[in-house]
N, C-alpha and C positions, 0 to 999 in steps of 0.2 A: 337330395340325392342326385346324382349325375347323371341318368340317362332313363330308370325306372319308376315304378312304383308309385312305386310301390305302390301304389299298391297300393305298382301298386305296388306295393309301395306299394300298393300297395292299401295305403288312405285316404280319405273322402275326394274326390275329385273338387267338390265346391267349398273344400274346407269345415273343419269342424263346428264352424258357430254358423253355419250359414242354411243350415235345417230349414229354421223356421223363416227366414227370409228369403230363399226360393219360393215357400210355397205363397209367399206373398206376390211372388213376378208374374205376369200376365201373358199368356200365348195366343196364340190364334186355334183353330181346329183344324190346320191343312196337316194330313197325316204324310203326304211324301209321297215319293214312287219313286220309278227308276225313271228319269230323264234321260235323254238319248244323248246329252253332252253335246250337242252340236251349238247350241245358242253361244252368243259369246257373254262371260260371266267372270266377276273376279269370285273367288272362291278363297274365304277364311278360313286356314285350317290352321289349330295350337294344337302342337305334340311333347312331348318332353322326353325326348329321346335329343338332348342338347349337346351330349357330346358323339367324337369316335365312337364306333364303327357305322352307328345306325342315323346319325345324323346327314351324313352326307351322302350315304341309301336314300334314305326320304328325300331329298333334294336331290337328287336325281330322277329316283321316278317324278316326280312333280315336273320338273323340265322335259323328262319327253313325251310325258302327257298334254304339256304348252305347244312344245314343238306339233305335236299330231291334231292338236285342237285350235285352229286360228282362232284369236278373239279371246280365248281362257286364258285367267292368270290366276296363279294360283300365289296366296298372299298368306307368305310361311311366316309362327310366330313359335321357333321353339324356346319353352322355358324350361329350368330348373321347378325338380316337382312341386317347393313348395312355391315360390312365385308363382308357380301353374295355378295351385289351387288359390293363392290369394287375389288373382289377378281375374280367377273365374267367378270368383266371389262376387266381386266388383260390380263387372257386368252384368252377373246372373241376377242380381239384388233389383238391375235398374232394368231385367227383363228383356236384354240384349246378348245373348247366347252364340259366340264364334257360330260359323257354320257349320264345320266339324271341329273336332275336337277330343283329345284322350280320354275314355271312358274305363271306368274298372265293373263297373254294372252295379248290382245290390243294391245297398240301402238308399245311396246316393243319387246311382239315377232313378229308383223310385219317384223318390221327392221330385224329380226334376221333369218326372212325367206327369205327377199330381200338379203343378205348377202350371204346364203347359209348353215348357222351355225346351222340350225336342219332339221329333217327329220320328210317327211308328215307322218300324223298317219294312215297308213294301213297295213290292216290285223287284225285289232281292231275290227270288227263290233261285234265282241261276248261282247266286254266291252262296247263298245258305244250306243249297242240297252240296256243295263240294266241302264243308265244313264239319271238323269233329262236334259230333253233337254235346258232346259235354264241356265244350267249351262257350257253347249257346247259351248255357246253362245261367249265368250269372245277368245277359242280359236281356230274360224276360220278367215281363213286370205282368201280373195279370192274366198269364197266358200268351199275351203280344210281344213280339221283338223291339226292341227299343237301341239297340247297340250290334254291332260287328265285332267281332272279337279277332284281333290278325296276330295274336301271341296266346301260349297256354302254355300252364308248367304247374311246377310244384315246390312248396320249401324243404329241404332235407341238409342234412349236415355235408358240409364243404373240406377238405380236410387234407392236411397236409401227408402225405405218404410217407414220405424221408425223416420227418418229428414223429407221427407213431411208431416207424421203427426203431428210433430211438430212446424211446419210452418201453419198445418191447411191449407194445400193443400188438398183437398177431392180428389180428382180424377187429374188423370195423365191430362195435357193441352194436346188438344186438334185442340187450334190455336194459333198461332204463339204470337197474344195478350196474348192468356191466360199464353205461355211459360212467357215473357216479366215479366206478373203478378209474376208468381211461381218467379222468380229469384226475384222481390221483397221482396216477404212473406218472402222468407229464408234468404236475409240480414238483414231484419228486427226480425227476429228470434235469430240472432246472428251463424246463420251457412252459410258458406261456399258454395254455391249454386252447383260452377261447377269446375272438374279437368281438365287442359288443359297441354298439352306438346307444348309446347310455341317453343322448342329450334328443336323440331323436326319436327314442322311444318306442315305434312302431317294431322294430326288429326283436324288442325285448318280447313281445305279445308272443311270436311266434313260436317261443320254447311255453308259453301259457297254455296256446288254444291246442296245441299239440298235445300236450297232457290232459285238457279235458277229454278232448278226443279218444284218448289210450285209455284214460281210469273210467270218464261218466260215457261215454262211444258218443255216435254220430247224432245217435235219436235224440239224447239227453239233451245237445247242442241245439236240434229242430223243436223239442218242446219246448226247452228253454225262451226262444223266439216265438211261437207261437201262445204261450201265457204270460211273457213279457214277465218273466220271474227269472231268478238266475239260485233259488235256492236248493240247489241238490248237493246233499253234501258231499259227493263226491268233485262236487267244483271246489271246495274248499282241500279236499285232498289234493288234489291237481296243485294247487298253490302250495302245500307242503310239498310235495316233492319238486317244484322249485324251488321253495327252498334251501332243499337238501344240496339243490348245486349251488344255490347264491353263496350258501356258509361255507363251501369251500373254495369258495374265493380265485374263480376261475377268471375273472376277466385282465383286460391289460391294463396299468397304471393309466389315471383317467379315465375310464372308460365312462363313467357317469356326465362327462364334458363333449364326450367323442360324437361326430356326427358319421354317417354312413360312407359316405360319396364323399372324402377328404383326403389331404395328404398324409393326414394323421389320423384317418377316420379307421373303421370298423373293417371294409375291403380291403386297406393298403395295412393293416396290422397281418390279416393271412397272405394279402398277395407276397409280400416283402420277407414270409417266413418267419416275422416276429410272433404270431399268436396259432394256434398249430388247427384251429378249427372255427367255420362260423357257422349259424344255423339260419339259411339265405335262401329264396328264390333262383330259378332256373339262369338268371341275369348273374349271376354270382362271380362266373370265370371270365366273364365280358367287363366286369368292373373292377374286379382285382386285377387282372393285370392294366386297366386304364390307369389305374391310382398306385402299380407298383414304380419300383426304379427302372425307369428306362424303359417302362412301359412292356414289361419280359413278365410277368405274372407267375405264377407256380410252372407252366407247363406240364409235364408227367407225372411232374409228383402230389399234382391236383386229383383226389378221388371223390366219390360221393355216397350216403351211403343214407337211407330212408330212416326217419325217426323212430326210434328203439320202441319194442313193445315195454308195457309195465307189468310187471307177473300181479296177477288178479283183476288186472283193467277188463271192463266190458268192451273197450273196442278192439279194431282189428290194424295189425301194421302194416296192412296193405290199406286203410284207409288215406287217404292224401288229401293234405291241406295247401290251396293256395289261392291260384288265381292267374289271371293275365293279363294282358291290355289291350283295348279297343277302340272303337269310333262311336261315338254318337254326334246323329244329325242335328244338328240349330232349329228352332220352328223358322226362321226368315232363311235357312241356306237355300240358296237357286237350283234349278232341276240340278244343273251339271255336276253338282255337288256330288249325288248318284255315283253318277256313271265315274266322275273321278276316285271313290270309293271303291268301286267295283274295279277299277285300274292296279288298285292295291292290291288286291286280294285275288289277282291270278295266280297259278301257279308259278309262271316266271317268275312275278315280282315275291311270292314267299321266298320260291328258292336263293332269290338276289338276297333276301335279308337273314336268310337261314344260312347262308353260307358264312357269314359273318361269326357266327357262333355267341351271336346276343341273343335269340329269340328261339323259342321251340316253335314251330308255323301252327297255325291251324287248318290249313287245306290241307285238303288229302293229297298225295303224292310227292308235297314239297318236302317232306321227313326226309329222302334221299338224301337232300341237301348239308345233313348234318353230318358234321365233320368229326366233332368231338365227341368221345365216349363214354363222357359223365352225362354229356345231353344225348345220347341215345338212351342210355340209364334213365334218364328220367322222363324220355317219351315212350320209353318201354315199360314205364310204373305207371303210367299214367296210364296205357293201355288196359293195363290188368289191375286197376286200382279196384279194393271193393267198395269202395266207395269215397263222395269228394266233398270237401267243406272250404265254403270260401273264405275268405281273411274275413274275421271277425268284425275289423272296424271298415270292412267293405259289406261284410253281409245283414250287418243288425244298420238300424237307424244311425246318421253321425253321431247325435249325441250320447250314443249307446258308445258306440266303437269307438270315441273321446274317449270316454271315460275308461274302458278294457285298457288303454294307453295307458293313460295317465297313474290309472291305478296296480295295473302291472311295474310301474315304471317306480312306482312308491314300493312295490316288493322288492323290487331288486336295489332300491336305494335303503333297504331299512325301514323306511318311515310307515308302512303298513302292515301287518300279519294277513295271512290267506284267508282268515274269516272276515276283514275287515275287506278285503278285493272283494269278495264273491258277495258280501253285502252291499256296497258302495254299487257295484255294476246292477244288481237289484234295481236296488231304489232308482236308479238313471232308468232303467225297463218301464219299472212301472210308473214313471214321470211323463211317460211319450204318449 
């Protein structure tokens, strides 16, 4: 992917196979604090925010952070997400951890505190009392802070304006039926309904966990994780009614080939007006027009609209699925590591990167900053959410959230039925 994620994008920060060999890498027991940033220190930071807009925000702040710090250099290593996670793999295996680094929280840094391989977040309370607390949310392990969170958002449907009115869609669906309808109207229109990254899999999950959420609700999701079981059959309905959208054949030619963040990928099918809808993370309108022609994206005719209820679902459509992205400490980063941390997550520097219109911020007051009004949309859902679930192959164990991939990824290709998902993700539960 190009500048996210995913997740996060979205997906495991140390990669999917690399579970059991974190917990093999060896740490020290120094927990951190805040250092005052005066020593002089190089400071390792991977982010993967590699392209426009946000890449060259972060090198920036990073330079007048040099400039105000004699002695500090700050030693930038941004990657594309999944180089990210294979490259953190690497390291992480032989117990050598950047100093900071992109964090999605969950499963992943669990492990990665079990290990030993980062350092609890204290001496922060200055950064963490100005922070949406439910963006804390994902990175505490045990009660302790483990990560910084400097983005929060949500997935919901992305959607061209100008193709549902020409579908004679009046109003964004609503419920799950009414979505079913919309993907009618618009093959019957002769357009392209929806963009899918078929090849990269994680994007397919989130029309999944969305509907477990809508039919089995939030709790089903948290016992689900807590007896390491995935058998309610209401998860297997969840998979029937994607189904119901895969059989009518909503996506773009290729799209089982298609990757995310391409010129032919999944953002450049909506940003370009070729596929009239995607179901994406709050980064959604920052990537489509990166990967559209000429780099001009939907503009106006970009709306967005919260995943549909399902009539008889136990959850709620104010419920929100997603996630954000953050920082976790190295066990060997140097004090100034801190305080360059803390550099980031002023209000100034939110609003420097909220202006951009790639990030929804997490300090308080930086929201001002937002320009565009699908992302007030979705800092204003996030406000009034009744409740939040993290991306699935961020919230469960990697090889739990491997496999939700993989095995959502065989529904949408055919090769699996919904009892055969919601069994497969099981047996991976209770393997761990």
């Amino acid at each position: 992917m190009s500048m996210f994620i995913s997740r996060r994008s979205l997906l495991g920060a140390a990669g999917a196979g690399a579970g059991a060999m974190l917990l093999g890498a060896c740490g020290d027991d120094d927990e951190g604090g805040g250092g005052s940033g005066n020593e002089a220190a190089e400071i390792q930071w991977w982010h993967i925010s590699n392209t426009a807009p946000l890449l060259d925000k972060w090198d920036k702040l990073a330079k007048d952070y040099e400039a105000a710090h004699a002695g500090t250099t700050i030693k930038i290593t941004p990657l594309e997400n999944e180089a990210f996670k294979a490259k953190l793999t690497t390291v992480t295996q032989a117990g050598n951890p950047p100093h900071m680094f992109q964090s999605w929280g969950g499963g992943v840094l669990a492990q990665q505190v079990q290990a030993g391989l980062v350092k609890e977040m204290t001496g922060v309370d200055d950064v963490v009392s100005s922070i949406i607390p439910a963006a804390l949310e994902p990175y505490k392990i045990d009660g302790k802070l483990y990560g910084i969170p400097w983005d929060i958002g949500m997935v919901g449907f992305w959607y061209n304006k100008d193709l549902f009115a020409k579908a004679k869609i009046a109003s964004p669906p609503a419920t799950w039926a009414e979505m079913l309808d919309a993907v009618g109207k618009l093959k019957a229109a002769g357009i392209v309904p929806a963009g899918l990254a078929g090849k990269d899999k994680w994007p397919a999950h989130f029309y999944y966990a969305y509907l477990c959420m809508r039919i089995a609700g939030l709790d089903a999701l948290k016992q689900a994780a807590a007896d390491k079981k995935f058998d309610n059959p209401d998860f297997v309905k969840a998979g029937e009614a994607m189904k119901q959208l895969i059989d009518l054949k909503p996506f773009q030619n290729g799209f089982l080939a298609a990757e995310y963040g391409t010129a032919d990928g999944q953002a450049a099918a909506v940003g370009n007006g070729k596929a009239a809808f995607e179901l994406m993370g709050q980064w959604a309108p920052s990537v489509q027009k990166e990967w559209s022609v000429g780099k001009a994206g939907l503009g106006d005719k970009l709306g967005f609209f919260a995943f549909p209820a399902v009539d008889g679902g136990k959850g709620q459509q104010t419920d929100a699925f997603g996630g954000g992205n953050g920082f976790a400490i190295g066990k060997d980063a140097p004090d100034a590591t801190w305080d360059f941390m803390k550099s980031l997550l002023t209000v100034d520097s939110q609003k420097l990167l909220a202006d951009t219109g790639a990030i929804v911020p997490t300090v308080k007051g930086a929201e001002v900053a937002l320009k565009d009004e699908n992302l007030k949309a979705v800092s204003a859902a996030l406000t009034s959410a009744t409740g939040f679930q993290l991306y699935l192959d961020q919230a469960w164990p990697p090889a739990v959230g491997t496999q939700v991939n993989d095995s959502v990824a065989e529904l949408v290709a055919g090769k699996a039925d919904p009892a055969k998902v919601a069994d497969t993700i099981s047996k991976t539960f209770q393997s761990q």
